[in-house]
N, C-alpha and C positions, 0 to 999 in steps of 0.2 A: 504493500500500500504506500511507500514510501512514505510517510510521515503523514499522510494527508487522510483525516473521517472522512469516513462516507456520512454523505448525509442524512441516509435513514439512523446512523448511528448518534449521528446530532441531535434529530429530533426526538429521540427513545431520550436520549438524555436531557433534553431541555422540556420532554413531557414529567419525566420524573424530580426535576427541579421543580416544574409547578405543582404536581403531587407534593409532593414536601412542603410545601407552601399552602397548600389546600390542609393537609392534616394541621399546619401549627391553626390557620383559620379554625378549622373544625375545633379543635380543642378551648380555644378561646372564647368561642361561640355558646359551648358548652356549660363552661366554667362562667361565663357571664351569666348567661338562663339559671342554672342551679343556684347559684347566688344570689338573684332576683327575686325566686322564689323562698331559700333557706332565711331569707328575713324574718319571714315567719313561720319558723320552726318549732314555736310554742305554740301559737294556734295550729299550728298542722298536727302536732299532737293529741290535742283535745282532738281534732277533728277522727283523725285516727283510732283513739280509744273514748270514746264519747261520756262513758259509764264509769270513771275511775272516780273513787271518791277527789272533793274538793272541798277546799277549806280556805278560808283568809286570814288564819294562822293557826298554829298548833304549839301547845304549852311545851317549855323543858322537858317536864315530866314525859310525857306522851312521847317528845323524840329519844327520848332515853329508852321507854320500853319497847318501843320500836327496834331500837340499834339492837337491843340483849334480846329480842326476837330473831333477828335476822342472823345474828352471829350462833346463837344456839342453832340455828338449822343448819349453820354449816358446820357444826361439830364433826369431827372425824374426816374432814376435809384440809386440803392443805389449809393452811390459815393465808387470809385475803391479804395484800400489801394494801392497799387503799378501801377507804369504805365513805363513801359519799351521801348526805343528806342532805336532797337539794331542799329546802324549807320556800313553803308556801306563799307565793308572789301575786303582783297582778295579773300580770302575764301569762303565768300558767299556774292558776292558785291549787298545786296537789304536792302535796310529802311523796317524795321518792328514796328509797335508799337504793342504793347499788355501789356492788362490789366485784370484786373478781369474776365473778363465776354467777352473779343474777343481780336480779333489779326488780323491787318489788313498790306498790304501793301501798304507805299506810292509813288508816281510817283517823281521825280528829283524837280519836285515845293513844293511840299508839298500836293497835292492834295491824298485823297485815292484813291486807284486804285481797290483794290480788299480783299477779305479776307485772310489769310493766310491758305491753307493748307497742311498740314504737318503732316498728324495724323498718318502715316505709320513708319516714321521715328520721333515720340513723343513715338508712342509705343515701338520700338527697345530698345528705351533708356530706358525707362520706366522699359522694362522685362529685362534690364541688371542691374540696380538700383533697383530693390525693387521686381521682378521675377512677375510685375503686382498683390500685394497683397499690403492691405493697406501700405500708406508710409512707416512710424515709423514700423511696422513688418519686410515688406519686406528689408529696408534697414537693418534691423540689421541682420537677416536671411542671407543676402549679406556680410556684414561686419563679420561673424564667420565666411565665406566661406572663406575670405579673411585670417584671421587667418591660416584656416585649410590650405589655399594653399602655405600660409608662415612657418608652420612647416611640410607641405612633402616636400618641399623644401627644407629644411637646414639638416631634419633627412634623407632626401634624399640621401643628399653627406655622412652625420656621417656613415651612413651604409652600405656604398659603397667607403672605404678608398682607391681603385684604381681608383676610378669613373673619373678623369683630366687625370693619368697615359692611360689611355686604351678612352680617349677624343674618338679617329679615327678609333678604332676598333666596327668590324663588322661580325657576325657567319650568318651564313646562317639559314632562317627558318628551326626549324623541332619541331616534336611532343613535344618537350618538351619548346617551347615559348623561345627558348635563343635567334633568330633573332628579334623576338618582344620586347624581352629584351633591348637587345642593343640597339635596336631604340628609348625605351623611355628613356634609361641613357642615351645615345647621346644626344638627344634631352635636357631632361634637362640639361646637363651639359653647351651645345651654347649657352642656353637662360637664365639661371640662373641670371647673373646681371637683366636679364629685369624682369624674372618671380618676384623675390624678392624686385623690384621695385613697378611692379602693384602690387603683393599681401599685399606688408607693405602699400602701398595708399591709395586699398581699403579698408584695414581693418580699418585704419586712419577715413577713410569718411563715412562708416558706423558705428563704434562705435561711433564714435566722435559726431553722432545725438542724440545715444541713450543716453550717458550722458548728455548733453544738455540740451533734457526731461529732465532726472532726477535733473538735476542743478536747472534747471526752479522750477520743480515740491517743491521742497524743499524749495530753498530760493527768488523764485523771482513770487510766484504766478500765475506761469504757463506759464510765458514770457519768451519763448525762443531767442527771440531777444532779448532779456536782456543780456542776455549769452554769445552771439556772439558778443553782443558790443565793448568790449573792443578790439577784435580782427580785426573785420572790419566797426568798427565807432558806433556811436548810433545812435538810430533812431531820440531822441531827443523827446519834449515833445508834448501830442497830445494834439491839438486843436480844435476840429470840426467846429468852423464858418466859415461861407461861407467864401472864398475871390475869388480875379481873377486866373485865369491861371499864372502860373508862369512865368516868364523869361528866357526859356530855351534857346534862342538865344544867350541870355548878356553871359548865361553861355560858351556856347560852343567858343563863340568868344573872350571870356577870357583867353580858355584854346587854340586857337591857337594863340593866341598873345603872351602868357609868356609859352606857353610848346610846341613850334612849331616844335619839333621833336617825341612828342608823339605820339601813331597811339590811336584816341579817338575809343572804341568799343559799351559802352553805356551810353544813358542818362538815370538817372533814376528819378524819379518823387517819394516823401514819401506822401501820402497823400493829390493826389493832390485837390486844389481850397477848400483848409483849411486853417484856419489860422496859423496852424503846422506844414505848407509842408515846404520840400527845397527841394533841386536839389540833386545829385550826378552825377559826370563824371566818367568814370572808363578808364583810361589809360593805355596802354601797354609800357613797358617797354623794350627797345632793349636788347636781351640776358642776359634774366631772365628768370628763372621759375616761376615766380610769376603771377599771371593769370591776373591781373591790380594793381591799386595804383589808392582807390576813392579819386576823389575833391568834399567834399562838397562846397555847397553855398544856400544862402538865397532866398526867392524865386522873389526878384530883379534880381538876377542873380549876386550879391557881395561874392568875393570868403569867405570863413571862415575858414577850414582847410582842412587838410590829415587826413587820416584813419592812416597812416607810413605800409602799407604794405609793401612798395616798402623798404625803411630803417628804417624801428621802430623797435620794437625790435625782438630778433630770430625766438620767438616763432611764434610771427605774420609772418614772412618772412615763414617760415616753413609751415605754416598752408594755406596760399595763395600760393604755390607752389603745395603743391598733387593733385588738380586738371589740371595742363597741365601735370605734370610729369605724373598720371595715365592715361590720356586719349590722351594723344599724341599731344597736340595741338600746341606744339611750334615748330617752325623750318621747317613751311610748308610741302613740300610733298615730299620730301624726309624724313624728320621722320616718317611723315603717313606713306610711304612706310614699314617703319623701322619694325610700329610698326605692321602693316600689315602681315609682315613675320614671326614677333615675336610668334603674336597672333597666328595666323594659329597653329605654331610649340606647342605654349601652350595647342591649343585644343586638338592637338593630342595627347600631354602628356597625357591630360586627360583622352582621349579616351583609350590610351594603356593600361594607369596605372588600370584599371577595368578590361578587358580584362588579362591581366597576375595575379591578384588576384583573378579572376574566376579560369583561369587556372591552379594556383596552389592548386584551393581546390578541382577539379575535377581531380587530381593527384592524390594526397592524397586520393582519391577514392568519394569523396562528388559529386555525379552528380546532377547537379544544370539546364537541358534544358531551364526551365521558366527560371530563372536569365540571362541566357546569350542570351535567345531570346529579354528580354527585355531591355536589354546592347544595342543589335541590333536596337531594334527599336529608343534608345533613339540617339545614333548614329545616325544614318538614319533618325532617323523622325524630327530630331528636325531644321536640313537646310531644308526639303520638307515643315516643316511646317511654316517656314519662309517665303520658296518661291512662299506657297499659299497664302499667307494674302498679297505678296505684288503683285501679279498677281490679288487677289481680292479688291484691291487699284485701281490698270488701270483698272478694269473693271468696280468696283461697286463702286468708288467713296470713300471721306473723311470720310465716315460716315458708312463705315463699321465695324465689331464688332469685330478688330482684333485680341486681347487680348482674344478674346471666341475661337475665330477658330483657332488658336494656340495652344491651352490647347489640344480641342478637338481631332486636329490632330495628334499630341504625344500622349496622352492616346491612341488612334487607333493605333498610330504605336505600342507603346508597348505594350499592350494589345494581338498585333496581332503578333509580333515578338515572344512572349511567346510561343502562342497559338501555332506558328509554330513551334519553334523548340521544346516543348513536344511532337506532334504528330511526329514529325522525331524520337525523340529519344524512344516512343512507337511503330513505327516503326521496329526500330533496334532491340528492344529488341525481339519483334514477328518473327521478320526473325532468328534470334540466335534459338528462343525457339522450332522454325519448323522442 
């Protein structure tokens, strides 16, 4: 060949350059819709188990008898590392405990009531954090999406120096994509403060694990709560001997005694019925972004300190903040609302911004059917595919295989979207050629 491609070898390769480019679209696409939706994760909940008991609060006592409920049932079992009581909110006013190995709901006494099911909306979140591939993969796979969504965004404007001038203007569709245009400059330009908000948070929340790893992996023997110590407390040192159940009551009745304007969210339990557990409380703070401000304490229930999320230092205040500022959770339902419209407007940037770089390489004369059928289906399939796993939730229960029939029904749609517009555009060409 003397050094020179042939040219079907060119175009095999400059089709699977835009493949490449079509899957980072597809993923982005993905990870915006789920995140639009995962705002409201609390209400998908209720919606999902309708019948769990609910409360607008539950005494000390009560989440005491709860915790020494749930731990006796797991007697003769490995013993749990964490044991979590989310305590009764606006937002989702039900007692949850969950630990290792279950998650249960309990009644206003403290009594169990039932199991927690919630695997419809565990998934949602799950494929919006990590696209359902292992953790540590998937969120970092998430966290360069985040990146990439923070520099189309800023080169976005760079390269479009009328983009705020021309905010309100609007061309009519026609064959050359300028009405599609303008819809997606429009669009980003309304949403720009929000888009560069979630995009710098989630990058923040994905990379910030995979360094972690590697912090662990280097200097702390693979302890990644090591790592995150300094930021949100330590764990403190382990113990394994038996002891009693802790004092979760002392604690909580501590914490409305001297912080009786806090809105308390969780108890959380290190290790418990160790002789190296303690307590933590996590507190919300009136108009802050800070997600809580943990109280430890001993497993008397005797306070000991702050994590200082709340005022310790910047770093720390910054780093407990990306979590409500990315996912919407402060400011009730009107910011859901907020971020609700945002989000929507985000996915459609997505959606556009593929569809106009298709468009301009089928100008240019590159006819690409498979790519823009598959554009289609990811489009299209990826809410149908949504809206079958949570229709096969109401039908077939907790224990259905969502995270499969999800995958499956996207590859169908896109697979199928291909398949369609080739044979259209096979079509065309034989009616020309007749």
């Amino acid at each position: 060949m003397n050094g020179i491609i042939e040219p079907a070898t060119v175009k095999k390769s400059l089709s699977a350059h835009a493949a490449i480019g079509l899957i980072a679209g597809a993923l982005l696409y993905i990870v915006s819709l789920t995140g639009t939706i995962a705002v409201f994760y609390q209400e998908l909940q209720r919606v999902e188990q309708p019948y769990a008991p609910e409360m607008t609060l539950i005494a000390p006592g009560a989440v005491q008898r709860g915790v020494e409920a749930v731990l006796a049932s797991e007697a003769g079992q490995p013993t749990t590392t964490h044991l979590y009581v989310h305590l009764p909110d606006g937002e989702l006013p039900r007692a949850t405990i969950t630990t290792d190995t279950q998650a249960v709901h309990l009644t206003q006494d403290g009594s169990i009531a039932e199991p927690e099911e919630i695997a419809w909306s565990d998934f949602l979140v799950k494929l919006h954090y990590t696209l359902n591939l292992p953790a540590l993969v998937g969120i970092t796979i998430v966290g360069i999406l985040g990146v990439m969504m923070l520099a189309l965004a800023v080169s976005g404007v760079v390269a479009h120096p009328r983009v705020f001038r021309d905010a309100f203007r609007l061309r009519a569709r026609n064959s050359n994509g300028t009405g599609l245009a303008d819809w997606h400059n429009r669009l980003s330009v309304w949403t720009l403060p929000f888009s560069v908000a979630i995009a710098l948070t989630g990058a923040l929340i994905g990379i910030a694990s995979v360094t972690a790893y590697g912090i662990a992996a280097d200097d702390y023997e693979g302890d990644v709560e090591a790592v995150y110590g300094p930021i949100f407390g330590e764990e403190g040192e382990a113990d394994p001997r038996p002891a009693p159940v802790p004092d979760v009551a002392a604690a909580l009745a501590h914490m409305s005694l001297e912080y009786p304007d806090l809105h308390l969210t969780y108890a959380i339990l290190h290790d418990p019925m160790t002789s190296g557990q303690h307590i933590q409380i996590v507190g919300e703070h009136d108009r802050r972004l800070v997600f809580g401000e943990y109280y430890t304490f001993n497993a008397d229930g005797r306070f000991e300190h702050m994590a200082g999320l709340a005022d310790g230092e910047l770093g720390q205040q910054a780093a407990a903040s990306t979590y409500q500022l990315h996912f919407g959770t402060f400011g009730g339902l009107p910011v859901k609302l907020a971020y609700l419209l945002f989000g929507v407007a985000l996915t459609g940037i997505c959606a556009t911004g593929t569809y106009i770089w298709l468009g301009k390489r089928r100008r240019r004369g590159i006819e690409e059917p498979r790519l823009r059928g598959a554009w289609h289906g990811v489009v299209i399939g990826t809410p149908i595919a949504l809206a079958i796993t949570l229709i096969a939730r109401m039908v077939f229960g907790n224990d259905f295989p969502f995270a499969i029939a999800f995958w499956i029904v996207l590859v169908v749609a896109v697979i199928g979207g291909a398949e369609i517009m080739k044979r259209k555009a096979d079509g065309r060409v034989t009616a020309l050629s007749a």
